[in-house]
C-alpha positions in Angstrom: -40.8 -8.4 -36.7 -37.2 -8.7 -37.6 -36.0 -5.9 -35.0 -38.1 -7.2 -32.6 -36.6 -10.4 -32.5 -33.2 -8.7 -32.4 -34.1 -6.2 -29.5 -35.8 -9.6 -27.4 -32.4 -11.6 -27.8 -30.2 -8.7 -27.1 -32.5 -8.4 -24.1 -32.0 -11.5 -23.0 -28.1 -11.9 -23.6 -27.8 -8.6 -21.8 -29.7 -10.1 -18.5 -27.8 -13.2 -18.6 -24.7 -11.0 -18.1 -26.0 -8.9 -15.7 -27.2 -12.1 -13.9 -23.8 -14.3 -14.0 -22.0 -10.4 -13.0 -24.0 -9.9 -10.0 -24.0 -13.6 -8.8 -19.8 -13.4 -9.0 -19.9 -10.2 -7.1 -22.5 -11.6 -4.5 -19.9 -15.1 -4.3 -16.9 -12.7 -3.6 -18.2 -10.5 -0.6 -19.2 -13.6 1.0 -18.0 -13.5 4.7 -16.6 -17.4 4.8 -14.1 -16.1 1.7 -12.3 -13.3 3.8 -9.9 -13.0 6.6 -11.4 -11.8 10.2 -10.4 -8.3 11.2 -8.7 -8.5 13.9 -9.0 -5.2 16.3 -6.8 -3.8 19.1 -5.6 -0.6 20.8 -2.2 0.5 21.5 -1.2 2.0 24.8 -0.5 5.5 25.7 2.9 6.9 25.0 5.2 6.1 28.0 6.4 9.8 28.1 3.9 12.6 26.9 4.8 14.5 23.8 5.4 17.8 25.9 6.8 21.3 26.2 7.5 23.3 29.4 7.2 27.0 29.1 9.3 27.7 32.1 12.9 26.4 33.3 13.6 24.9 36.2 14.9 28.5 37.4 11.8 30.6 36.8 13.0 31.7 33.8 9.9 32.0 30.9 11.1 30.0 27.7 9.3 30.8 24.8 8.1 29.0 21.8 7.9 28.5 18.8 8.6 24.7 19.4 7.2 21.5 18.4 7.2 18.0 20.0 6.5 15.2 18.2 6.3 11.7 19.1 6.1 8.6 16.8 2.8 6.0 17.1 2.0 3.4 14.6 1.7 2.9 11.1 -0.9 4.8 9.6 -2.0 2.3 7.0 -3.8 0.0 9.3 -4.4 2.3 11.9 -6.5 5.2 13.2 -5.5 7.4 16.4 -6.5 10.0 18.6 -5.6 12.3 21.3 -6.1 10.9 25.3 -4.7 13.8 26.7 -4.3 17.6 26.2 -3.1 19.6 29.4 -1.8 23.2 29.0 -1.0 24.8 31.6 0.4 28.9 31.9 -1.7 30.8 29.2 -1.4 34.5 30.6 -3.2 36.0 27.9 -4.5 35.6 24.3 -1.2 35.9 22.9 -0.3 32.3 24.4 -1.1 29.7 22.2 -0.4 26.0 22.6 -2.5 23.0 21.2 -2.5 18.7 20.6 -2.3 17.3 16.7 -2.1 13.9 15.5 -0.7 13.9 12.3 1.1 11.4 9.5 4.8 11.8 8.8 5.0 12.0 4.9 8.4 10.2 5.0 7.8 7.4 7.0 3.8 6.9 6.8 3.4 6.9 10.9 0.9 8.3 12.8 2.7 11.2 15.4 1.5 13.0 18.3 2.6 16.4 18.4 2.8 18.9 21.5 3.2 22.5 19.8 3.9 25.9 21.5 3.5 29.3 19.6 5.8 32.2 18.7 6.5 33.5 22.1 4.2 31.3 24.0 5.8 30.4 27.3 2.7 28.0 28.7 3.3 24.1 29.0 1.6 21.7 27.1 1.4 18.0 27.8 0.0 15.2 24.6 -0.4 12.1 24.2 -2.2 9.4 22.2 -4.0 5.8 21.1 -4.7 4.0 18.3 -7.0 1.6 16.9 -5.2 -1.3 14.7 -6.7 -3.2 12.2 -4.8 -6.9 11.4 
């Protein structure tokens, strides 16, 4: 009888934990306590992160090279790629491709326009973002 006593007001101290717990959570993810998020878009990139593959003579001239152009700061912030044109692949040893990536040093989303080893196509990037306040 003794136990069972103990077990029943255990029980009940236990709940009325759980119960003043769960009501301080439910008080703290109430909308009227937080900030609105406020959302917006950055523009394109005035000038394309971009690569030509040919000089102005004719002349072929070959990658490997990388473009890269700053965006926003990546900890309130999500982007991705508007535009990807490549232009002059001649065969399937011509690569050239788009990437958004974050700068380790300076935490900023970059847009990065990036020829191959001996790649001599063009390739033209740019980017948005989404920016949480």
């Amino acid at each position: 009888m003794k136990s069972a006593l103990i077990a029943i007001v255990a029980a009940l101290a236990t709940s009325l934990i759980v119960l003043q717990l769960t009501n301080q959570a439910q008080e703290a993810n109430q909308p009227e306590n937080a900030a609105p998020i406020t959302l917006s878009f950055t523009e394109e990139l005035q000038q394309d992160s971009w690569l030509r593959g040919i000089n102005r003579d004719g002349s072929s001239r070959p990658g490997p090279a990388d473009d890269e152009k700053p965006l926003v700061d990546a900890s309130n912030s999500m982007c991705f790629l508007t535009k990807v044109e490549i232009q002059g692949m001649d065969g399937a040893e011509d690569t050239a491709s788009c990437e958004i990536s974050i700068d380790e040093f300076t935490n900023w989303w970059q847009v990065h326009a990036i020829q191959g080893d001996g790649t001599d196509a063009s390739v033209a990037c740019n980017a948005r973002c989404l920016v949480w306040e």
